[in-house]
Every structure is written in structure tokens, then in C-alpha cells.
C-alpha positions in Angstrom: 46.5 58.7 64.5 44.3 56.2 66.5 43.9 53.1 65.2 40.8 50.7 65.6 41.6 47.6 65.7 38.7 45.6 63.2 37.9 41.8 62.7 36.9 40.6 59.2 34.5 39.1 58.4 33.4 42.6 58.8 29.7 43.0 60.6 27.6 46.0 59.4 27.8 47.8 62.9 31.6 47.5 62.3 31.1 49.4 59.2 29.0 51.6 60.0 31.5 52.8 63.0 34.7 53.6 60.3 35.2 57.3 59.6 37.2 57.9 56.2 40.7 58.6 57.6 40.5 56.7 60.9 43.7 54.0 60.7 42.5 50.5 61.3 44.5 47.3 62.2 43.0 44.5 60.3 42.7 41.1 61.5 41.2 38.3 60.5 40.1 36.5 57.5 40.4 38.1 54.0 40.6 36.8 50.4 42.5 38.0 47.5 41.3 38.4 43.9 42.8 40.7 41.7 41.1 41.6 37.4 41.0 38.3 36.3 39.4 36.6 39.6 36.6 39.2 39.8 36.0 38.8 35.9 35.0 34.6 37.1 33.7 35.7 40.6 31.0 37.9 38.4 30.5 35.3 35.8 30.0 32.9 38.5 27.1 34.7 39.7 25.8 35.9 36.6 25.1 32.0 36.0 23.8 31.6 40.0 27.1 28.9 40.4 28.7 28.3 43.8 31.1 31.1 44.5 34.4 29.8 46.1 34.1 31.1 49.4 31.3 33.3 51.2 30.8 36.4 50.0 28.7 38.0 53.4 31.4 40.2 55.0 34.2 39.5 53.6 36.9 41.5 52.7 38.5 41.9 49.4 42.2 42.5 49.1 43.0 43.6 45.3 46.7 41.9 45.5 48.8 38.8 43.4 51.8 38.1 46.0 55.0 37.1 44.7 56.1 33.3 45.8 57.1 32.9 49.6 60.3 32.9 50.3 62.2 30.3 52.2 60.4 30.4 55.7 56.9 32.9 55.2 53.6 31.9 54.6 53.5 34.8 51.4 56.0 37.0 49.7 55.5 40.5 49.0 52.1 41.3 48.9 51.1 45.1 48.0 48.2 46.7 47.1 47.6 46.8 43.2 44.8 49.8 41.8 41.6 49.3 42.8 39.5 51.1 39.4 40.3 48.5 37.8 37.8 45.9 39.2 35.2 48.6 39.4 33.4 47.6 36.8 32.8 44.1 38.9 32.8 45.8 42.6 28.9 46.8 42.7 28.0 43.3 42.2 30.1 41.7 44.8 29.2 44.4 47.4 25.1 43.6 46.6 26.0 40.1 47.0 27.7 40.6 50.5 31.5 42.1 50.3 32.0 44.6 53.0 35.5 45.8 52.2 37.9 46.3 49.7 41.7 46.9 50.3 44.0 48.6 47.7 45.1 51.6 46.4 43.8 54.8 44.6 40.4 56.6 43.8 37.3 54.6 43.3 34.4 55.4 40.5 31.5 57.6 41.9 29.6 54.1 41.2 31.6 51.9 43.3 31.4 54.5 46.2 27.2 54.9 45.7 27.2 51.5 46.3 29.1 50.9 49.1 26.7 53.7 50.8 23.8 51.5 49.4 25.3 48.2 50.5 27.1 49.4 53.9 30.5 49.1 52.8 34.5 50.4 53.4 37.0 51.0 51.2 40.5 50.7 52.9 43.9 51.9 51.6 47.1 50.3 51.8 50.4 51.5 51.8 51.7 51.1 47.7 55.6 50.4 47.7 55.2 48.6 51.2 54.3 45.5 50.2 57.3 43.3 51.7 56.2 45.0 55.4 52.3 44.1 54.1 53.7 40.5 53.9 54.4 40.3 57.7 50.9 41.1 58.4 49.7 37.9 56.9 50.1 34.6 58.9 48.5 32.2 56.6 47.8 31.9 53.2 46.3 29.1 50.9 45.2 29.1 46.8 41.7 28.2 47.4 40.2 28.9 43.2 41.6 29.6 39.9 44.8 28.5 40.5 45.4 28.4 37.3 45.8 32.4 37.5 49.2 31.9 39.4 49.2 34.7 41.5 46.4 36.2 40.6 44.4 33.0 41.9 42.1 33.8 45.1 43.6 32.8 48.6 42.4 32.5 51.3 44.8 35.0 53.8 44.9 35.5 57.6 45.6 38.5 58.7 46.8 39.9 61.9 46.9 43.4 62.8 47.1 44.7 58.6 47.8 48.8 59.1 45.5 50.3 56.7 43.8 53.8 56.4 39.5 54.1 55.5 39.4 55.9 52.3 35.7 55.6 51.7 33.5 54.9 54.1 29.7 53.7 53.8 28.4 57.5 54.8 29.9 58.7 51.8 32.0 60.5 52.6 36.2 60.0 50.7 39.6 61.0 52.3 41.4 61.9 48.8 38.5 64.4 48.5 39.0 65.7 52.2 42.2 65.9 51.9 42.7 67.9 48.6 39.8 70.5 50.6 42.1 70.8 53.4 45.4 70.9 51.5 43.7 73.8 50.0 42.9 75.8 53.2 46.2 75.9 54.4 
């Protein structure tokens, strides 16, 4: 498999370029918020507050990393399932998110908006976390620390392996695949 190598914050034209299936290598900056962050991140802008970072082109990574150990900037830091902030994910995306990193399906309403809003949904490996981990190169609590390690952070990122499950045309690689799984 080919794999693009993509810069977040992510521009639209970058978006617009990712095919689902094509393998990416992630760099850059990218924030983590998991349930209970995008519960306050949509409260926050339900009330027109000041958001904790900048939401244009940013990239999501649905994740709560366990403590570093002695020597890293993170523990492990796996993908958790991603339906479960659907129900917040339309919003963010209108306000600005580009991409979303986790694991498993997305609602038919979280991938009608990332056509709407130019988005990408990208997978990472579940059960890889500790190998995840050494992708990141810095990582700081910047709100809701209170949420332990659920709290957002701010991560850099260099060169994260990750697959595009949905992509802003539509179109979903857990469909495609289960098609072609079929014709064989």
C-alpha cells in the first residue's frame, strides 16, 4: 500500500485528495478528546464560549493514553470507538474539524457531514496502541484536566500509520470491503 504522507492541520485540498483505503502517515499537530471532552467541547459552543484550541483543521484523535512511562512523552495511546461521539461529531466538523482518528463504523449522519463539511475519517490500528505511542513526540493536557486521561492534549505527531475509512466523497472502506470480500 502507498502511503501519503499528510500534515495536520489538515487544508481542504488535502482532504479532498484522500481516497478511503489509501494509508496515510500523519504528522503534525492533533488534539485528543474522547466522550466526556466532546460532551464540554459541544456545550462550549452551544453557549458561543472560547473553545480550548482552534477548531479550523484540526484533527481529532478519539483516545485517553495511559501515564508515560519513565522516559516517553505518552504511554499507550490506542484508538477507542468512534460512534460513540457521533452524536457531538456534526457539530465540530461544521465548526471546522477536518479529521477524526479511531476505530469502527461511523453513523450515516456523521459521514453526510463530513461530505457536507470536507472531511476524513481515519482508522487506527485497535490493539496497537503501545506502537501508536511512538508516533507521538509531544504531548501536553491543555483543558479538562480534571478528566484525567480523558482530558484534551495537545499531541505532535510524526509520521502516525493510519488507513482513510471515510473520505469527504462519500465513499467508506468497511463498505468496500464487505463488496469485495463478497466477489471473491
Amino acid at each position: 500500500m502507498v502511503e501519503k504522507k499528510v500534515e495536520a492541520p489538515l487544508e481542504e485540498k488535502t482532504v479532498e485528495n484522500l481516497k478511503a483505503g489509501d494509508g496515510v502517515l500523519l504528522s503534525g499537530v492533533v488534539y485528543t478528546a474522547r466522550d466526556a471532552a466532546h460532551k464540554r467541547l459541544f456545550d462550549l459552543i452551544e453557549k458561543k464560549q472560547k473553545l480550548p484550541f482552534d477548531l479550523s483543521g484540526s484533527v481529532i484523535y478519539y483516545v485517553g493514553p495511559s501515564p508515560a512511562p519513565p522516559g516517553r512523552v505518552i504511554g499507550a495511546a490506542g484508538p477507542t470507538t468512534s460512534f460513540r461521539m457521533d452524536s457531538y461529531t456534526p457539530r465540530l466538523l461544521m465548526h471546522g474539524v477536518k479529521g477524526m482518528i479511531g476505530k469502527g463504523q461511523r453513523s450515516d449522519e456523521v459521514k453526510e457531514a463530513m461530505r457536507e463539511y470536507t472531511a476524513v475519517y481515519f482508522g487506527a490500528t485497535g490493539g496497537a496502541a503501545a506502537l501508536l505511542s511512538g508516533s507521538i513526540v509531544e504531548s501536553e493536557v491543555i483543558a479538562f484536566d480534571d478528566l484525567g486521561p480523558e482530558a484534551i492534549r495537545r499531541l505532535v505527531v510524526k509520521e502516525m500509520p493510519l488507513v482513510v475509512i471515510n473520505d469527504c466523497w462519500g465513499n467508506d472502506l468497511y463498505i468496500e470491503g464487505r463488496r469485495r470480500w463478497a466477489r471473491e
